[in-house]
N, C-alpha and C positions, 0 to 999 in steps of 0.2 A: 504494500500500500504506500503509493509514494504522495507529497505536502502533506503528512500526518506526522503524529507520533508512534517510534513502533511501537507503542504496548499501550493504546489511551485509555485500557479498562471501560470501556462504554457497553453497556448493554440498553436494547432499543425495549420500548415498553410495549404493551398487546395492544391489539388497533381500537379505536372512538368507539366507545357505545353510549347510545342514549339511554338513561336510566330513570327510575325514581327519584333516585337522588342526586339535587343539585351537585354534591362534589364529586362524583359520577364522571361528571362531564370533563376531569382536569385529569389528565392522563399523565404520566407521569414519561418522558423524553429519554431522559440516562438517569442512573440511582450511581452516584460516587460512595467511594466505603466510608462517610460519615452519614449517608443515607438520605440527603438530603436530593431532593429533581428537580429538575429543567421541566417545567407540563408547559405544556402546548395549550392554546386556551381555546378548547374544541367550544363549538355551539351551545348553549347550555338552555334549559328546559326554561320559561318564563317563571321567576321567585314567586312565591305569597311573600307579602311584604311583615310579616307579622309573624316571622319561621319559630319554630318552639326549639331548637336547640340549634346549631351549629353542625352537631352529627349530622342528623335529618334536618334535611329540610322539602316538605309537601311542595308541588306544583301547583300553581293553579291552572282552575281549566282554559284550553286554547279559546281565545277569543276570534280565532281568524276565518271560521266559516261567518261572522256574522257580515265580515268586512266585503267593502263596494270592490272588485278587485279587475282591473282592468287587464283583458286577454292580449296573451303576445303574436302578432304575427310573423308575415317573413319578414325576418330584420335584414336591415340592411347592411352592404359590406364596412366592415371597419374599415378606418381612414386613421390616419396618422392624428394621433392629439393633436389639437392647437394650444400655441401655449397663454394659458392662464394668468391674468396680472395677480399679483397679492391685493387684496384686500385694502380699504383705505379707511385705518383705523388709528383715531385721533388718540393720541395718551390722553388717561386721565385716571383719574383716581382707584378706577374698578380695572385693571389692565385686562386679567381672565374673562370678566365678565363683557370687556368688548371685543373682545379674542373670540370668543364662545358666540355670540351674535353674529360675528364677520363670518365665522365657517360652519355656522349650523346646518346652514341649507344644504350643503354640501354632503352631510353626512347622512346614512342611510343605516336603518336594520333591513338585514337580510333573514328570510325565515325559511329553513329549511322545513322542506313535506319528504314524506315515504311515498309508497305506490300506492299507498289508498287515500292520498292528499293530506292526511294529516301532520299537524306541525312537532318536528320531532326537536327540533334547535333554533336558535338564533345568536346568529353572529351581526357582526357590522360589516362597511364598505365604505369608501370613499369615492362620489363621482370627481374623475379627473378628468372627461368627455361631455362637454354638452351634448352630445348627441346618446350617449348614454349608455358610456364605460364606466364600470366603477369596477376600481382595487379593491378586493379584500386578500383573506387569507387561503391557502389550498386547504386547509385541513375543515376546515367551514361548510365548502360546499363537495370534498371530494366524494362522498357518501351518501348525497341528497341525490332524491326519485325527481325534484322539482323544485323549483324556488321560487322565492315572490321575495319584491324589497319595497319595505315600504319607506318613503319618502318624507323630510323633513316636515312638510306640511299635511301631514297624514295619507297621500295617497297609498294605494299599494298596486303594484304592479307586476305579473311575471313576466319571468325573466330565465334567462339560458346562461349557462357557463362558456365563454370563450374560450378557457384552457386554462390548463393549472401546471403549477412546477414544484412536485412535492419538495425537493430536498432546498430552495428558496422559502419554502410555503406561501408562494404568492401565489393569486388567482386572476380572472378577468371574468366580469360577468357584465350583461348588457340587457337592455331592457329596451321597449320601443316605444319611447317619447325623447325629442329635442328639446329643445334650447333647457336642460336644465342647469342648473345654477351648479359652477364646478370647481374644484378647489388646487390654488396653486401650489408649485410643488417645488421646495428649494430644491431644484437640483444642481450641481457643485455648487451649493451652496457649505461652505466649512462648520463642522460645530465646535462649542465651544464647553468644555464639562461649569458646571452647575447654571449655565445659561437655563430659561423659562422652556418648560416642556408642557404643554398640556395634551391629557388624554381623552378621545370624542367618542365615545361608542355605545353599545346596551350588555353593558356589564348585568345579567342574572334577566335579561330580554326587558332591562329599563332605558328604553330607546333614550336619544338624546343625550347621556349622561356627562359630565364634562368634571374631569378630577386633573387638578392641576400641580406641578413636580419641578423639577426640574433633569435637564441630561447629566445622570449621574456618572456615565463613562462612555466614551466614543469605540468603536474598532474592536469590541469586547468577545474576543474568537470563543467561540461556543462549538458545539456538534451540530451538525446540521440535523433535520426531522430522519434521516436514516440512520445517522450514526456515525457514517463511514469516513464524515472529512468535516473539517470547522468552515462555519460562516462569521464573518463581522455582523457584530449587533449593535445598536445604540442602547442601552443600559438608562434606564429610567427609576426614579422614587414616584413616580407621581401612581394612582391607586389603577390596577389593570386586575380584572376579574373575568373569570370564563362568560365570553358573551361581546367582548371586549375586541375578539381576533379579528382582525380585517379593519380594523378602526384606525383611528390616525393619531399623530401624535404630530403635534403642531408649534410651531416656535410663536413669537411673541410679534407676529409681523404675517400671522395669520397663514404662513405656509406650512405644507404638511414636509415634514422630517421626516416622519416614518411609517410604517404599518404593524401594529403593533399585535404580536401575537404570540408571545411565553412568558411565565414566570418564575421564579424560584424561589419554591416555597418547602417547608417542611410540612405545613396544616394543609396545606392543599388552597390555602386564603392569599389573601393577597399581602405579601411581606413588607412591602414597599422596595422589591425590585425585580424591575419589569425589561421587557427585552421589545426591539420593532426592529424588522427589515430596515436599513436603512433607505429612505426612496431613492437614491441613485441607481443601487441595484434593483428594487421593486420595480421600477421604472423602465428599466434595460429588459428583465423578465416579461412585463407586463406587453415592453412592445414585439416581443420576440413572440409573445402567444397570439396578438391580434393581427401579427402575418402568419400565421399560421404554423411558426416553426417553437421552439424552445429555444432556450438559452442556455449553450453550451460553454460552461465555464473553463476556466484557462487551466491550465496543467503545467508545472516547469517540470517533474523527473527527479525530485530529491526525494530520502528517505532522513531525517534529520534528528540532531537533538541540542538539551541546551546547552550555552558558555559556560566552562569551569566557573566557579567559585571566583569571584575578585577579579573574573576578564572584562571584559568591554561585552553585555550582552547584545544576545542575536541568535540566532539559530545556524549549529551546528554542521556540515553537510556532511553524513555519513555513509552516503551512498550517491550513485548518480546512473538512472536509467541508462542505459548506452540507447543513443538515439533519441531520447530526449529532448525537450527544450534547453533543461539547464547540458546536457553533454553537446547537443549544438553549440551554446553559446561560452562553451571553454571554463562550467564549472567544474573544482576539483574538489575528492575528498580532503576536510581540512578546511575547506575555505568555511568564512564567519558572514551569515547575511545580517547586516545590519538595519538596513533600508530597503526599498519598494517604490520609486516612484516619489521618493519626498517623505514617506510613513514611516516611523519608526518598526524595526521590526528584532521585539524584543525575546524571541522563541520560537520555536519551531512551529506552534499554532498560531501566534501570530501570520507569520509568515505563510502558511497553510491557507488561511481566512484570505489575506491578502490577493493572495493570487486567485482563489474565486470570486472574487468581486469583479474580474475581468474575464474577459472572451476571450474563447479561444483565438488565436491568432492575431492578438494584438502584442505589442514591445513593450517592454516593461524595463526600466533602468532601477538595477540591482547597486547595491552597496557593499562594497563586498569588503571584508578584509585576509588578504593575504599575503603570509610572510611577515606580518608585521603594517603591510603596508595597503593603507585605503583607495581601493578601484572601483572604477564601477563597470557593471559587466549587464550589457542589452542582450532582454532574451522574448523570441515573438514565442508565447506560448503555448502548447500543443491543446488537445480536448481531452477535457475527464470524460468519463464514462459517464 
């Protein structure tokens, strides 16, 4: 397994089920041997707001046969986003609360049905298409018979999956009505850790909900939803709960940062730290599935680990594919990657995350040290599996 670690100790959890119980619904990702997981914040069954314990907690009944719901036809071909302004949101003394105004409209629950239409989950989405694409999460809708999203203003609407990409867990789903109200999306846009994050989604199927944090850490290499390789995440305190996946997470300037979809908890509740796709890469998947293909992430050919004690960290290079990206580009065992592109790269997951955030066959300028001495070493990157 090469951009890993060889030995990461990850074991992957059993697949989503909808259940009785609302904590049911939070699956548990990888278990480390202090026991604590990464859950994935699958759809969750709509709350009684009045639960008797935290164990259990009762569903209430679906309300969505009583709803006006407006039938999808042949939709139309996807077209390339246009891009969206931010928002024009005056400072003033409530910042969240004119943050939360500026991109409401934008946000959407999604409600997952079975084959016999009933409502088995609900997650959230982000329209980033007037014409009427909206981001969520793969793991949201990758199991639903049918879906319907209802809209900021109460409509609901079905709606069809464009394509999903488990191991990003990004999705696309589209719905047939335009000019809808859509939300901008920093892209290169830089973060900054304890800058304003706020989270938009139906945390427990309470549409609308808006819990505000800040970016608790940028580039935070994780396991991706299969296990097998690390993705970058942006790392959040702000409040993320199952219902929540597909939902956004917004800066203070009304653009979406991310799509926000794990947590790491021990209760299964929400800790105060939360995980989102960064939208750079959301965004790159998201247009990769509305042409109909995926988004095949970059590959360099190392197998790696970390800097001695008291070296200069980086990752390692312990091996090197012959044939390769990094064996194209003249890496050797021994050399130390320090950098990516301008990124610090402080470990072999690091570096790992790093280089799926990019496509196959793009260049990437390495940092490298060796011999003592700092190079940098260009390498166009092959495809992961």
């Amino acid at each position: 397994m090469y951009d890993t670690m060889t030995d990461p100790q990850i074991r992957q959890s059993p697949p989503r089920r909808a259940g009785r119980l609302l904590l049911s619904a939070l699956t548990a990702l990888v278990l480390f041997a202090s026991g604590v997981g990464i859950g994935w914040l699958v759809s969750s069954e709509p709350a009684s707001l009045a639960p008797a314990s935290l164990d259990e907690v009762a569903a209430s009944p679906t309300t969505t046969q009583a709803q006006s719901v407006v039938p999808a036809t042949e939709l139309p071909p996807v077209q390339s986003p246009p891009v969206v302004d931010p928002p024009e949101i005056v400072p003033g003394d409530e910042p969240v609360a004119d943050i939360a105004g500026a991109v409401l409209p934008a946000m959407v629950q999604i409600q997952v049905l079975d084959a016999t239409g009933n409502e088995v989950g609900v997650g959230s989405g982000v329209i980033y298409d007037p014409s009427g694409l909206i981001l969520t999460a793969a793991h949201v809708v990758e199991d639903s018979a049918a879906l319907r999203v209802r809209l900021d203003d109460g409509t609901v609407l079905e709606a069809e999956t464009v394509g999903a990409d488990r191991p990003n867990d990004i999705a696309v789903v589209r719905v047939d009505r335009g000019a809808l109200p859509a939300a901008a999306l920093a892209l290169g846009v830089p973060l900054r850790v304890g800058q304003l994050a706020i989270a938009v989604g139906s945390p427990w199927g309470l549409d609308s909900t808006v819990t505000a944090g800040i970016v608790s850490a940028v580039d935070r290499p994780l396991p991706a939803r299969d296990g097998a390789y690390f993705v970058n995440m942006i790392q959040t305190d702000a409040s993320i709960n199952p219902g929540n996946s597909g939902g956004a997470l917004v800066d203070r300037d009304g653009r979406v940062i991310g799509i926000n979809v794990s947590i790491f908890s021990e209760s299964g509740a929400n800790d105060g730290v939360g995980f989102a796709v960064p939208i750079d890469r959301a965004y790159r998947v998201a247009t990769a599935l509305t042409a109909g293909g995926r988004f095949v992430p970059g590959l360099l050919g190392v197998t790696g680990g970390e800097a001695e004690v008291g070296a200069t960290p980086g990752a390692v290079v312990q091996l090197v594919e012959p044939g390769s990206a990094a064996d194209d580009a003249g890496l050797r065992t021994g050399d130390v990657i320090t950098g990516l592109n301008g990124n610090a790269v402080t470990g072999i997951a690091d570096l790992a995350a790093l280089v799926r955030s990019f496509s196959a066959g793009e260049t990437v300028v390495l940092d490298v040290i060796r011999d003592g001495e700092t190079i940098e070493v260009g390498a166009t990157l092959g495809a992961a599996g």
